[in-house]
KOLNU-174502 format. One line per 5 residues: for each residue x, y, z of C-alpha. Coordinates in steps of 0.001 Angstrom, whole numbers, padded with zeros to 6 digits. Layout:
N
X,Y,Z ~ ...;
//
This chain:
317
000000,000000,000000 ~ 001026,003521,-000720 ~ -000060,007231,-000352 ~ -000200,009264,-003013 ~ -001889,012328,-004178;
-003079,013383,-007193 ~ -003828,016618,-008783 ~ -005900,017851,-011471 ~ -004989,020987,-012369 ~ -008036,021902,-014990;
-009287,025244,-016902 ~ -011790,026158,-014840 ~ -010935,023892,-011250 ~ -007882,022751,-009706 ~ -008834,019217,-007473;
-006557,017156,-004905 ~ -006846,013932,-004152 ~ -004884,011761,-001305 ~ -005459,008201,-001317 ~ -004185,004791,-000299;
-003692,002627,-003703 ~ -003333,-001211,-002788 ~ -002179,-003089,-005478 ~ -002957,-006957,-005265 ~ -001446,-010340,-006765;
-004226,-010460,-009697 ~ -003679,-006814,-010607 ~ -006923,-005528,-009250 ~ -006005,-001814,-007512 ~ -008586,-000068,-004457;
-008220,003093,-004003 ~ -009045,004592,-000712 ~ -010148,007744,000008 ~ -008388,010149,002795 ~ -008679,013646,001424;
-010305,015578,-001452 ~ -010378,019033,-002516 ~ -011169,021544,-005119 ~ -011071,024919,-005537 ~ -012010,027101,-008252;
-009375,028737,-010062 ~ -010292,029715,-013401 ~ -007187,029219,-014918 ~ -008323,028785,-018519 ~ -009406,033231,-018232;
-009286,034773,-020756 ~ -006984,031931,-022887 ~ -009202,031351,-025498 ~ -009186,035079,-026564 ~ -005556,035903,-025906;
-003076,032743,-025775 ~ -001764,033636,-022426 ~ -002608,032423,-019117 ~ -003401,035353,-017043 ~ -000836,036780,-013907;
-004248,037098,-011784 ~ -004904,033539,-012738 ~ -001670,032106,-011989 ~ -001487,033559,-009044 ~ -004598,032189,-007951;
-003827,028729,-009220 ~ -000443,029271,-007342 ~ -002077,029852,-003987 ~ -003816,026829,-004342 ~ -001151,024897,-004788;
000689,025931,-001463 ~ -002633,024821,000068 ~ -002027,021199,-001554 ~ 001260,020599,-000982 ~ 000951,021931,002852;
-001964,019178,002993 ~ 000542,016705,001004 ~ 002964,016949,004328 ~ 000694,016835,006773 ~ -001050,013678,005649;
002394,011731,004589 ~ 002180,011189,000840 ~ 004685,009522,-000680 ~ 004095,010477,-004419 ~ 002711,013109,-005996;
001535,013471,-009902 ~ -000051,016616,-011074 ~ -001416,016672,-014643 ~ -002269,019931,-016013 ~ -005220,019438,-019040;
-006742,021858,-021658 ~ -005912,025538,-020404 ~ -001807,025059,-020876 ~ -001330,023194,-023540 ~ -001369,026586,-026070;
-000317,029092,-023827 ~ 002169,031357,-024497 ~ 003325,032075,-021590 ~ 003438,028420,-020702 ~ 006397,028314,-019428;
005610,031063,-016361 ~ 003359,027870,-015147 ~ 006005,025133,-015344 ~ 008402,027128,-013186 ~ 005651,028294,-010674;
004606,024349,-010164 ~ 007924,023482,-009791 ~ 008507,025844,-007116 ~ 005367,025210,-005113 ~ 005032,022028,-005215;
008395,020275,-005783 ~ 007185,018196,-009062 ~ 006766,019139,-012715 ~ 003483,019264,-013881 ~ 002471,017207,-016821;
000485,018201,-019569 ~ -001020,015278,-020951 ~ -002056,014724,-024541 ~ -005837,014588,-024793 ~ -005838,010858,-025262;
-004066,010221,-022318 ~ -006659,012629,-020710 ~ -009477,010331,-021708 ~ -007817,007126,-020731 ~ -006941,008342,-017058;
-011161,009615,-017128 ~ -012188,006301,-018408 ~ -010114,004206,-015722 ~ -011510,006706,-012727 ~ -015236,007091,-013904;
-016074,003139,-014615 ~ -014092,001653,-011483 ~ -017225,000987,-009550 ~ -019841,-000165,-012428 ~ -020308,-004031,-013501;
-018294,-005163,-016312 ~ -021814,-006554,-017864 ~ -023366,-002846,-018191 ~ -020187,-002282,-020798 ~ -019318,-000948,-023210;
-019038,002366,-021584 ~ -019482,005777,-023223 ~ -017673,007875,-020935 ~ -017422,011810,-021217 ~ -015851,014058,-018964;
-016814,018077,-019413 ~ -014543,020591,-018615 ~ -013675,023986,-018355 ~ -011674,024223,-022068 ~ -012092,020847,-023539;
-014533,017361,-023536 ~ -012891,014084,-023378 ~ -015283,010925,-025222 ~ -014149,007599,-025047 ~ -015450,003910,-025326;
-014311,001275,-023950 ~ -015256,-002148,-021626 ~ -014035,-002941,-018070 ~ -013272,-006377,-017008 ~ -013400,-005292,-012803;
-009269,-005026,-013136 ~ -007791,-003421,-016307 ~ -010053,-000661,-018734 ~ -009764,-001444,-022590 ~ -009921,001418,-024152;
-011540,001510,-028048 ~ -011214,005497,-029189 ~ -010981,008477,-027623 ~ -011189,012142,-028883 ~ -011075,015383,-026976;
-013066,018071,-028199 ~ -012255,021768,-027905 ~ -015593,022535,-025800 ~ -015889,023365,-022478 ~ -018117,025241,-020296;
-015650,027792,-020073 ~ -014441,028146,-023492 ~ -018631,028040,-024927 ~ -019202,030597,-022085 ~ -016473,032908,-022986;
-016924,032863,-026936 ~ -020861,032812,-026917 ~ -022946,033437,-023695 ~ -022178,036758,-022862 ~ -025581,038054,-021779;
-026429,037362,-018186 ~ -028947,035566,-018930 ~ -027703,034675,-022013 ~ -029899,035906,-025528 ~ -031773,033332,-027265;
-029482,034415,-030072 ~ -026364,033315,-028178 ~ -027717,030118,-027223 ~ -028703,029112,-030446 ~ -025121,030096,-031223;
-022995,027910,-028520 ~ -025866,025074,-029212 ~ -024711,025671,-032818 ~ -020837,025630,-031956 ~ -020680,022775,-029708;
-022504,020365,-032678 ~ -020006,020961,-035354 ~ -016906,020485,-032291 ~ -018650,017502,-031129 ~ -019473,016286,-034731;
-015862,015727,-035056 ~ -015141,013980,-031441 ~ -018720,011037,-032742 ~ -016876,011070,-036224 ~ -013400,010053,-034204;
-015477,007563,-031992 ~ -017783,005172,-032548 ~ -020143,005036,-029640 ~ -022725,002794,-031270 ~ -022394,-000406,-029207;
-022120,001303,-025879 ~ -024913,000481,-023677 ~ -023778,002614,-020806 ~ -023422,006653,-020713 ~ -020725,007286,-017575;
-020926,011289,-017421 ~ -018129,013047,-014787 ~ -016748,016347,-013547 ~ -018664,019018,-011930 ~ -020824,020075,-014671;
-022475,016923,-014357 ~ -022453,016243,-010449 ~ -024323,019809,-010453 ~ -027106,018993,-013062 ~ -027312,015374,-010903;
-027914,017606,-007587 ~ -030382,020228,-009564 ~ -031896,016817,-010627 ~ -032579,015454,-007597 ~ -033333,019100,-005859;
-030410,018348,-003483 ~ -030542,021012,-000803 ~ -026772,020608,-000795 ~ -023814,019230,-002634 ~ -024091,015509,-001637;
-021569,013184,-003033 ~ -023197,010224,-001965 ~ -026579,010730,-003431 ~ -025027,011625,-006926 ~ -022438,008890,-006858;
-023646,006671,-009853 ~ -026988,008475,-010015 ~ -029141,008610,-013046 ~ -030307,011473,-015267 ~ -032650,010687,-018046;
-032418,012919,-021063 ~ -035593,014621,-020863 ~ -033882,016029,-017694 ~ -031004,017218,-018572 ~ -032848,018998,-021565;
-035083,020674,-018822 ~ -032143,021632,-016577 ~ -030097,022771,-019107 ~ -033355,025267,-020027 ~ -033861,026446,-016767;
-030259,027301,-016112 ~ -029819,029353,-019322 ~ -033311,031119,-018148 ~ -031548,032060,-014975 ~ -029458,034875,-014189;
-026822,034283,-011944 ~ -028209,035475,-008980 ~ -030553,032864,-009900 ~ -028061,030488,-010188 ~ -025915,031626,-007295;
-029244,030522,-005160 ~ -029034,026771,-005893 ~ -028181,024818,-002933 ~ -025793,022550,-004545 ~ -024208,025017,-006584;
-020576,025944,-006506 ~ -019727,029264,-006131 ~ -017119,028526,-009148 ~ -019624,027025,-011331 ~ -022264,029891,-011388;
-021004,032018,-014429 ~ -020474,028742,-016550 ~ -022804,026248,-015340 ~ -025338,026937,-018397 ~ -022244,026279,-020988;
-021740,023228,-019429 ~ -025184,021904,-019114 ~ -025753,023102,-022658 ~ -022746,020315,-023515 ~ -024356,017602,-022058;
-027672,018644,-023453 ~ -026028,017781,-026675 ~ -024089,014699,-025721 ~ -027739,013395,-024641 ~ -028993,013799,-028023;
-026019,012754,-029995 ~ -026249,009137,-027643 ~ -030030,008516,-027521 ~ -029453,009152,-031479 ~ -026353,007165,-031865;
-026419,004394,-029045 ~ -030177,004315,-027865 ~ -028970,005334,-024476 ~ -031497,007485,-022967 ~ -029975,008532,-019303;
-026495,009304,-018097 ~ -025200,007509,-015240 ~ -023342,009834,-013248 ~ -019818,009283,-011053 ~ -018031,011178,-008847;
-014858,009094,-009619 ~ -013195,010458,-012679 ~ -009477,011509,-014084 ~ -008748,012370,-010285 ~ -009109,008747,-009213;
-007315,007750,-012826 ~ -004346,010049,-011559 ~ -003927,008155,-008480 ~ -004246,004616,-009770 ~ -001368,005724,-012273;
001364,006556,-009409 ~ 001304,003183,-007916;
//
């Protein structure tokens, strides 16, 4: 058994997770919770427009960081591995984030490829489902980009078939179309617009016709499982492999881009961070829903709290 923690370091969110990974004789890895965290960083500000992370961005992601790797000592990890995803990978100033990682935490961060990105999703989000309900259509929503992959899961090893990520985020889709608070019907006909053609490409890359299971993660989709349920509160549990039928998230996704964000801002389970760009997001998986009730026949998303985080961690040991 080891401790290790992993980080997520994402365009919108920056997560921590320490666990205990036992690896046993057949292969088979648990992976045992003792701390999680996220904070809201917004890293990805601005990128899409100007190619640069921002200072006020960096410094916020950098703050956060001295956070983890204080929590890092004080619960005894052994090995860290921080992956950096969608916001960095174009930046100009990329480099300014290397060095500041580096300096806070003590480790480089990676910036994976985005089919590495989907692979370390798939392994996190299907750990806990039964082999028989594969394939699995997994798709993981975040701030700059959307990660789709297929694959089955034989309880000890993920096989993955294809895997695309898809320049769409909630982020990115707020930032380039829904500018109005609430957003215009014009604009949303726009982003609804954008994300098809982006997403057209990711269903052309992978074929998600013999899935029988949808496996959404990430926090646009724990929030429209909480809205779904009329969670008083964030509730990890009670959204933890949860299921959301289509006709719901097409409702949810209507009501949030009705809202305006004081609106939003009143939701119970709503993340402070997730206000301004929780109707991009939904309006993403609005379109997934489609695309796989068109595609696969699937007709509700199953919904995990166990994603790339828990794919990070698995990886160290």
């Amino acid at each position: 058994m080891s401790r290790v923690a992993a980080i997520d370091c994402g365009t919108n969110s920056i997560r921590l997770l320490v666990a205990d990974v036992t690896v046993h004789d057949d292969g088979r890895r648990d992976l045992r919770d003792i701390y999680r965290a996220m904070k809201i960083v917004r890293l990805g500000q601005g990128v899409d427009a100007t190619g640069r992370l921002a200072d006020e961005a960096l410094e916020r992601t950098r703050a956060a960081l001295v956070d983890y790797a204080a929590i890092a000592v004080r619960k005894g990890v052994e090995r860290i591995r921080m992956v950096a995803t969608s916001a960095t990978r174009d930046a100009s100033n990329r480099e300014d984030f290397f060095a500041m990682v580096r300096e806070t935490l003590g480790v480089d961060a990676e910036v994976i490829t985005g089919d590495e990105e989907a692979r370390l999703s798939f392994t996190g989000a299907v750990g806990d489902l039964d082999p028989e309900d594969g394939p699995f259509v997994v798709t993981d929503i975040g701030g700059g980009s959307t990660e789709l992959v297929v694959g089955t899961w034989d309880g000890v090893r993920a096989d993955i078939t294809a895997a695309h990520s898809a320049d769409v985020g909630c982020v990115r889709l707020t930032e380039r179309c829904l500018r109005s608070d609430p957003p215009t019907d014009e604009e949303v006909r726009e982003a609804e617009k954008v994300t098809r053609q982006i997403l057209d490409d990711a269903f052309a890359a992978v074929d998600c016709s013999g899935a029988r299971t949808w496996v959404g993660v990430a926090g646009t989709v724990t929030t429209l499982s909480a809205i779904a349920q009329r969670l008083p509160e964030y509730d990890p549990v009670a959204i933890h492999l949860s299921h959301v039928s289509q006709k719901r998230v097409e409702q949810i996704t209507e009501e949030l881009l009705g809202m305006s964000h004081d609106e939003r801002a009143a939701i119970g389970a709503m993340h402070p961070g997730r206000v301004d760009v929780i109707g991009g997001g939904a309006l993403v998986v609005k379109v997934l829903a489609e695309e796989l009730a068109e595609r696969a026949g699937i007709s509700a998303m199953t919904v995990s709290e166990h994603d790339i985080l828990d794919g990070i961690a698995l990886s160290i040991s």
